[in-house]
DRENDOZA-351127 format. One record per residue (C-alpha): chain; y, z, x; residue number from 0; residue in one letter. Coordinates in nm, 3 decimals. Layout:
REM residues N
  cadena       c2       c3       c1  num  residuo
       A        Y        Z        X  NUM        A
...
***
This chain:
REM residues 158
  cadena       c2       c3       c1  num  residuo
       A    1.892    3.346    0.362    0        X
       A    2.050    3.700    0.253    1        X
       A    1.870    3.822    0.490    2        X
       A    2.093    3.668    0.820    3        X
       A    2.382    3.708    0.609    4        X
       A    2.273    4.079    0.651    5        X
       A    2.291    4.045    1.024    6        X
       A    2.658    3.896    1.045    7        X
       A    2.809    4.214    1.075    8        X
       A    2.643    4.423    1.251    9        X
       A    2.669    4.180    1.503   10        X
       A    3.044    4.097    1.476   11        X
       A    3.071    4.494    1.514   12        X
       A    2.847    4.465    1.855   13        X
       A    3.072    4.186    1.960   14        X
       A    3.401    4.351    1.911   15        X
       A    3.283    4.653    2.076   16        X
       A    3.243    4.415    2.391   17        X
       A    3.544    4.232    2.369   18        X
       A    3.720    4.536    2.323   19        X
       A    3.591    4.647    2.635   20        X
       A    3.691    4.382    2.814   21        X
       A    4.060    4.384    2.662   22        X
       A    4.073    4.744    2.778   23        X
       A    3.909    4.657    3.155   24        X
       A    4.177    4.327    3.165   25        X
       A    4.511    4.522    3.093   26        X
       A    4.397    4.792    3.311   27        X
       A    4.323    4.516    3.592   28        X
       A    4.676    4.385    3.480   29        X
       A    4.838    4.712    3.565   30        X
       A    4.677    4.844    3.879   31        X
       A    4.729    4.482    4.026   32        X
       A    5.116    4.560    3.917   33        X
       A    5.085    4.887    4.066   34        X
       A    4.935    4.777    4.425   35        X
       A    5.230    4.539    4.427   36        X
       A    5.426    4.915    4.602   37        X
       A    5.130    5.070    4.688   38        X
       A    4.981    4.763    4.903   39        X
       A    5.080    4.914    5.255   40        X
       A    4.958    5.281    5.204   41        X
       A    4.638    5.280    5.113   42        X
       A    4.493    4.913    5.137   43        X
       A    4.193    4.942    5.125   44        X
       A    4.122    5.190    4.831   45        X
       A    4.397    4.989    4.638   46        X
       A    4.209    4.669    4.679   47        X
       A    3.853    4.822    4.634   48        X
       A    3.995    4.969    4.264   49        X
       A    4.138    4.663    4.121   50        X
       A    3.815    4.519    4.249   51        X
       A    3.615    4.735    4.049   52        X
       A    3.855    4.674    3.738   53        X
       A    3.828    4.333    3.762   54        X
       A    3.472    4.225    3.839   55        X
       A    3.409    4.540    3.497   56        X
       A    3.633    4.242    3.266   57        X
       A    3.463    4.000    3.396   58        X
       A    3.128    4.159    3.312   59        X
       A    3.275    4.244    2.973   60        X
       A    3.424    3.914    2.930   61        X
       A    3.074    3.735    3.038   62        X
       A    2.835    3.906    2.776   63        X
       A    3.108    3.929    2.498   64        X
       A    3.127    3.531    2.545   65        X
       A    2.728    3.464    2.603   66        X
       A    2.682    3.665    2.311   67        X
       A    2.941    3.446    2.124   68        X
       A    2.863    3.149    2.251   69        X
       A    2.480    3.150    2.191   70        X
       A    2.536    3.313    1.852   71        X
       A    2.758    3.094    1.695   72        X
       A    2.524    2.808    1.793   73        X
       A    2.264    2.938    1.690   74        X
       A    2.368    3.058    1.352   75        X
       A    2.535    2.745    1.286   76        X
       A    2.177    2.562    1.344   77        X
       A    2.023    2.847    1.080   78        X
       A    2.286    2.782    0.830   79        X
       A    2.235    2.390    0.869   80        X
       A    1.860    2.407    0.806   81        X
       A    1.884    2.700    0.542   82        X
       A    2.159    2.544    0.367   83        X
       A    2.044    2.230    0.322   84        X
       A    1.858    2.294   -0.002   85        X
       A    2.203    2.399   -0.189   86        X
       A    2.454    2.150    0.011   87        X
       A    2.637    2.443    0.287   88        X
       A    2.678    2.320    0.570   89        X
       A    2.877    2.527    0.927   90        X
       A    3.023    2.380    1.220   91        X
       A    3.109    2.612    1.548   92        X
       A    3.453    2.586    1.622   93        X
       A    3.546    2.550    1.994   94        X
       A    3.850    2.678    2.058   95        X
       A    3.795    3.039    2.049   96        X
       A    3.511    2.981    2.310   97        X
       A    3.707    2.790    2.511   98        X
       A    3.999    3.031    2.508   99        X
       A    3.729    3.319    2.592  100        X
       A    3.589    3.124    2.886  101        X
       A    3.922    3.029    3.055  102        X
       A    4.017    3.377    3.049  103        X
       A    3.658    3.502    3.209  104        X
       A    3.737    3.210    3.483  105        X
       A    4.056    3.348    3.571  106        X
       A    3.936    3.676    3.526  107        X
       A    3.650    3.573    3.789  108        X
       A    3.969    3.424    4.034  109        X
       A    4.092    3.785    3.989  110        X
       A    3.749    3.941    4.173  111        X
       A    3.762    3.673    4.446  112        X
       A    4.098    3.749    4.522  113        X
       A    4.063    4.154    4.537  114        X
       A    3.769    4.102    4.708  115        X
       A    3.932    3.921    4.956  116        X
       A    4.181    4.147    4.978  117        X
       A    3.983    4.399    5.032  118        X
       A    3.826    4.233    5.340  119        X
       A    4.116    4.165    5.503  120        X
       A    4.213    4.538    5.470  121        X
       A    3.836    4.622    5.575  122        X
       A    3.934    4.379    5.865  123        X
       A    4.270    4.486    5.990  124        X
       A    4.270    4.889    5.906  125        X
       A    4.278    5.140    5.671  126        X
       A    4.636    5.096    5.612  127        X
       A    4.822    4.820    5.508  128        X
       A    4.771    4.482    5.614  129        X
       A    4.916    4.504    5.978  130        X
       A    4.792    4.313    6.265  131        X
       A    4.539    4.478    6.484  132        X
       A    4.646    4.720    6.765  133        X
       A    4.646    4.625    7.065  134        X
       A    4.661    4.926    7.346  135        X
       A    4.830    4.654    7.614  136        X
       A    5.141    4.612    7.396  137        X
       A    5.171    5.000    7.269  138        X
       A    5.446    5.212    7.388  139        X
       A    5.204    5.474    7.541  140        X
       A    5.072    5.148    7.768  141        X
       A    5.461    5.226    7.960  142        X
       A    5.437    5.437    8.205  143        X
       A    5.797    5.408    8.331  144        X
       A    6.124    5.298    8.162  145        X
       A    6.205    4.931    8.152  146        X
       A    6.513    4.968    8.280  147        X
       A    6.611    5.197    8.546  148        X
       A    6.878    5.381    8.554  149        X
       A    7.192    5.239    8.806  150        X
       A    7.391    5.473    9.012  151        X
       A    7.729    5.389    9.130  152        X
       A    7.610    5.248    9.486  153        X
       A    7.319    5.024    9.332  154        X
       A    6.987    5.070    9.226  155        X
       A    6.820    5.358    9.250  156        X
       A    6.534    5.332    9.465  157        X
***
């Protein structure tokens, strides 16, 4: 039984590395998403492909770091049952961490669908900002002549 006591943390070191990792790959996603809130209509498309990037990284992060939890905690709760029978310990996993860990990989998954939507409608509509297409029939090169033509004093001029 020492022996997976041994284990605990080298493990809890793994999984902080992870989570830590994911912290650092949500705030940054939490500041370039700030940061493309004045940047949006110069550079559209790079903007949305880099927060994409941020976000689907913590989302990665936040996946393993809660897989990792998840299955661990169940599955050194079951060792730590059986083991401990003999000498009366007993574990229970507690949910709300995992649950709090999973809501914030969900949203952190809304966060890729979004930018990656954005990103296709930049893709879609130009390299700029989100504009609607050109059109040569309504550009002011499609004029040839003035709209209005100048009047003289005795009428029109034609």
């Amino acid at each position: 039984m020492q022996e997976e006591f041994d284990k605990i943390p080298k493990l809890l070191i793994a999984l902080a590395v992870i989570y830590f990792f994911a912290l650092g790959f949500t705030g940054l996603s939490l500041i370039a998403s700030a940061a493309a809130l004045g940047l949006m209509h110069t550079r559209a498309r790079m903007i949305a492909m880099a927060n994409l990037a941020v976000a689907a990284l913590a989302s990665l992060a936040l996946l393993i770091g809660n897989l990792v939890t998840t299955i661990g905690t169940k599955t050194a709760v079951k060792k730590i049952n059986d083991l401990g029978d003999d000498i009366g310990l007993s574990a229970s996993a507690g949910v709300k961490f995992m649950a709090m860990s999973w809501v914030a990989f969900g949203l952190m998954v809304i966060s890729v669908g979004y930018w990656g939507y954005q990103f296709r409608l930049s893709k879609r509509y130009g390299h700029g900002g989100f504009n609607e297409k050109y059109d040569p029939r309504h550009s002011a090169e499609s004029y040839s002549q003035p709209r209005y033509r100048p009047q003289s004093e005795y009428g029109p001029a034609y």
